[in-house]
C-alpha positions as CSV (number, residue, x, y, z in Angstrom):
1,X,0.0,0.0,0.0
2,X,1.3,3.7,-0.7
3,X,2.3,6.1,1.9
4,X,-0.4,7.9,1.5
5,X,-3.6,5.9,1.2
6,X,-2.0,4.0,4.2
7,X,-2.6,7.7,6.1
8,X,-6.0,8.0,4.3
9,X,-7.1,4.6,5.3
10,X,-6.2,5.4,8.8
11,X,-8.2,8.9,8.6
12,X,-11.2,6.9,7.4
13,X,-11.6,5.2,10.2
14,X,-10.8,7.8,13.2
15,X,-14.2,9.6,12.2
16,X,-13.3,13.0,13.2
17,X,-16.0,15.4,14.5
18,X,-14.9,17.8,11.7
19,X,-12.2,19.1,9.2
20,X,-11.5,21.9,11.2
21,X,-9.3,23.5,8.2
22,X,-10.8,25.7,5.4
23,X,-10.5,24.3,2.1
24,X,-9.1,21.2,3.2
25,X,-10.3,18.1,2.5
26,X,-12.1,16.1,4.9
27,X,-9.8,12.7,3.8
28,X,-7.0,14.1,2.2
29,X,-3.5,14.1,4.0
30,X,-2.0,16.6,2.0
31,X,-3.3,20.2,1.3
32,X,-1.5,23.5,-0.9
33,X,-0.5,25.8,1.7
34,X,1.7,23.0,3.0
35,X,3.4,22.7,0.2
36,X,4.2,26.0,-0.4
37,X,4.7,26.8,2.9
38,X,6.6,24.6,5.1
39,X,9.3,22.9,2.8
40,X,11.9,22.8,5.7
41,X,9.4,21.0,7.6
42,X,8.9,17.5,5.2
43,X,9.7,14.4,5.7
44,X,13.0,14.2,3.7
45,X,14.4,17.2,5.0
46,X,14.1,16.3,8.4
47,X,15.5,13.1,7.6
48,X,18.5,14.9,6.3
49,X,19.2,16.7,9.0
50,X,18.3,14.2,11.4
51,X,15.7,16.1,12.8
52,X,13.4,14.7,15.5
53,X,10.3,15.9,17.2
54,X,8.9,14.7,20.5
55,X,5.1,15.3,20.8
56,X,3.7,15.3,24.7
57,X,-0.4,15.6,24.2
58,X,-2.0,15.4,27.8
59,X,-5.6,14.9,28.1
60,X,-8.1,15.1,30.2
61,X,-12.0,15.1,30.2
62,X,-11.1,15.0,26.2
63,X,-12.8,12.5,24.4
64,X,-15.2,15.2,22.3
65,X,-11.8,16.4,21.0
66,X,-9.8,13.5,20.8
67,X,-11.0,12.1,17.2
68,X,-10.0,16.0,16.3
69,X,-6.5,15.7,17.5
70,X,-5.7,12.5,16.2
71,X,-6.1,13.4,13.0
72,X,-5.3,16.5,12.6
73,X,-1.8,15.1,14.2
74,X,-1.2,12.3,11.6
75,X,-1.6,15.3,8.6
76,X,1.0,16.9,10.5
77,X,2.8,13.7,11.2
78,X,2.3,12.5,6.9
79,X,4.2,16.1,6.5
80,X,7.1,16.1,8.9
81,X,7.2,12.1,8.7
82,X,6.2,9.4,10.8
83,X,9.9,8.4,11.0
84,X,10.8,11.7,12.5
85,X,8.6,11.0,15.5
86,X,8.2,10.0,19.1
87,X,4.5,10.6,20.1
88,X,3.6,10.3,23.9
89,X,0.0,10.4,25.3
90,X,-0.7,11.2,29.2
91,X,-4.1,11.0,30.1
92,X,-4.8,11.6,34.1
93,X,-7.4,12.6,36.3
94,X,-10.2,12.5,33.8
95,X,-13.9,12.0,34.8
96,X,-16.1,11.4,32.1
97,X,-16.7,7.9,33.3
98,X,-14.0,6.5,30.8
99,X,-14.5,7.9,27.5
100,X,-11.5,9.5,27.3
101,X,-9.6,6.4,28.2
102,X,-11.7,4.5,25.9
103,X,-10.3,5.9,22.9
104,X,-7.0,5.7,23.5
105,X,-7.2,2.1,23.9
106,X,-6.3,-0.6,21.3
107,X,-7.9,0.9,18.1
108,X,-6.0,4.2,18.5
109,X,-2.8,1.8,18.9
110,X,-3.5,-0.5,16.0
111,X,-3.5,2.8,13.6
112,X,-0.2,4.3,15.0
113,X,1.1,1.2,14.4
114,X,0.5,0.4,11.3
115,X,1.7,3.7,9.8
116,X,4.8,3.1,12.0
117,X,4.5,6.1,14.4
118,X,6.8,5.3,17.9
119,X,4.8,6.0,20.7
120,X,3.8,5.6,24.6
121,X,0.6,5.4,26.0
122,X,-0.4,6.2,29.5
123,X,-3.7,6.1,31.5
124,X,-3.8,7.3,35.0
125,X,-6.7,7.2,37.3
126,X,-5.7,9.8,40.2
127,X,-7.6,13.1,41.2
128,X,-5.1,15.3,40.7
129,X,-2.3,14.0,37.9
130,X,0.7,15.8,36.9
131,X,-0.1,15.9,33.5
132,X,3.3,18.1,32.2
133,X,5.6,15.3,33.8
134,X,3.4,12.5,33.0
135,X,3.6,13.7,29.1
136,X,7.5,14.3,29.0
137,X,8.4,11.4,31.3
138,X,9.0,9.0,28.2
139,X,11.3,11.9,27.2
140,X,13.6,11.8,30.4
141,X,13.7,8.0,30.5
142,X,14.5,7.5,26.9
143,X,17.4,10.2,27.5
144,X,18.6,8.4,30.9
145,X,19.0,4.7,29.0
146,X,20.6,5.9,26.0
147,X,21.0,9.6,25.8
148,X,18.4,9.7,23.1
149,X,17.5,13.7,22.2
150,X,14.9,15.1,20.4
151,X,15.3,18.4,18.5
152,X,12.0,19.8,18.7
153,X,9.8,18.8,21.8
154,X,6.1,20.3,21.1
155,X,3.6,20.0,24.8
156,X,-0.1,19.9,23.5
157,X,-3.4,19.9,25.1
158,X,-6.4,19.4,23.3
159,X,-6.7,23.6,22.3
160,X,-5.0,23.1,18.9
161,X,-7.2,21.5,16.6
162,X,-5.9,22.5,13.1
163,X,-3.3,20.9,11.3
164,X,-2.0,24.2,9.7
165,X,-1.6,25.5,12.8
166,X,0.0,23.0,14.2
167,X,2.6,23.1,11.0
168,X,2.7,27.0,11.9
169,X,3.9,26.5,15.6
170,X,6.7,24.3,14.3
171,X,8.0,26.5,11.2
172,X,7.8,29.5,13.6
173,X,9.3,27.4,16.4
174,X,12.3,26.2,13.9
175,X,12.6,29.7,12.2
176,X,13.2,31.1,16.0
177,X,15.7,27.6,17.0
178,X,13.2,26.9,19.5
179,X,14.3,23.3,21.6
180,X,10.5,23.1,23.0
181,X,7.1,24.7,22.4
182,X,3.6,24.5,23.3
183,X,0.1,24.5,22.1
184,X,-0.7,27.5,23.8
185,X,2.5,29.8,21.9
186,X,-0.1,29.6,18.8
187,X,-1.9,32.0,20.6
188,X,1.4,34.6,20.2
189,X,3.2,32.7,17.2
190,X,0.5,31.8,14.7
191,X,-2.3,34.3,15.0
192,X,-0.4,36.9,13.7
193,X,0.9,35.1,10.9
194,X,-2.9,33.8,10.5
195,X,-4.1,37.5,10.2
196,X,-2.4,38.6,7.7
197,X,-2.8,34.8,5.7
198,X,-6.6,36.2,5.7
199,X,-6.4,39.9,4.9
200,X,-3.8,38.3,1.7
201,X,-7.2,35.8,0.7
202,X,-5.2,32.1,1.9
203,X,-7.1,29.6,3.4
204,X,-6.6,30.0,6.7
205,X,-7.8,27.8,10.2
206,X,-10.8,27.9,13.0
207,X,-10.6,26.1,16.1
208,X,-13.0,25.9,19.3
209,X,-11.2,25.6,22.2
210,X,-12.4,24.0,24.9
211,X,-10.5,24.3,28.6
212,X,-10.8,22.3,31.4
């Protein structure tokens, strides 16, 4: 199977609430702006350099979003590549009587791995989790056993919904030779940039964000 019907097939089946992009296609992995846009960001450039991004996305209360953020992520991921990537999901403290955990059970697994995305999983059950250590924890073990670094480590929440945006926060973040960044810097680093996409007619992004 190609590349990119493998990504399709797995955006089939996540069912997202919504293509949160404008103009973009509700299946389709790829989109223009990307490719005009975020070059240094592609798979075989960040192969090149050796480039590799940690994702932490810590949830809770989140399973309205979570169909959202998954795919919206593998877009981003089919962009940057899947080989490029170390994704690590924390979910504590949630209590929505197990639908957040329940979708980031086995189905969730089964389609990061068969694109081949690396990845940990975590579910905790306390009151009051620390979800910021709980998300970068893989991170410091990973470093402790073999001194494995990441070039780009990107904390997320579920208030960054869009693809683009997401693509955005990590051209800015490069441009500015940024080690780490976080959902909420698109509030500062993209916005602008979004702005003026509008006022120039490119298709731009929406999100609802939702805090807890």
């Amino acid at each position: 199977m190609a590349r990119e019907d493998l990504f399709n097939d797995r955006l089939y089946s996540i069912k997202s609430v919504a293509s949160v992009c404008v103009r973009m296609d509700k299946n389709g992995t790829m989109w223009p702006p990307a490719q005009f846009r975020y070059p240094p960001l592609g798979m075989d450039e960040n192969a090149e350099l050796d480039h590799k991004y940690y994702f932490a996305l810590m949830l809770k209360n989140s399973a309205t979003h979570i169909p959202t953020i998954i795919d919206n992520l593998l877009r981003v991921f089919y962009h940057i590549g899947e080989k490029n990537i170390f994704l690590s999901i924390y979910e504590g403290g949630s209590t929505d009587e197990g639908h957040t955990t329940a979708l980031l059970g086995d189905p969730l697994k089964k389609v990061l791995d068969a694109i081949g995305i690396e990845y940990h999983i975590e579910l905790e059950h306390h009151i009051t989790p620390d979800l910021l250590n709980g998300g970068l924890q893989p991170l410091k073990a990973m470093y402790k056993a073999n001194q494995r670094v990441f070039n780009s480590v990107v904390m997320m929440g579920d208030d960054l919904w869009c693809a683009e945006e997401l693509l955005e926060l990590l051209f800015q973040s490069r441009g500015q030779a940024a080690s780490i960044t976080c959902s909420t810097d698109v509030r500062v680093k993209v916005l602008i940039t979004l702005d003026s996409q509008l006022m120039s007619g490119r298709s731009v992004c929406y999100s609802k964000r939702t805090r807890y």
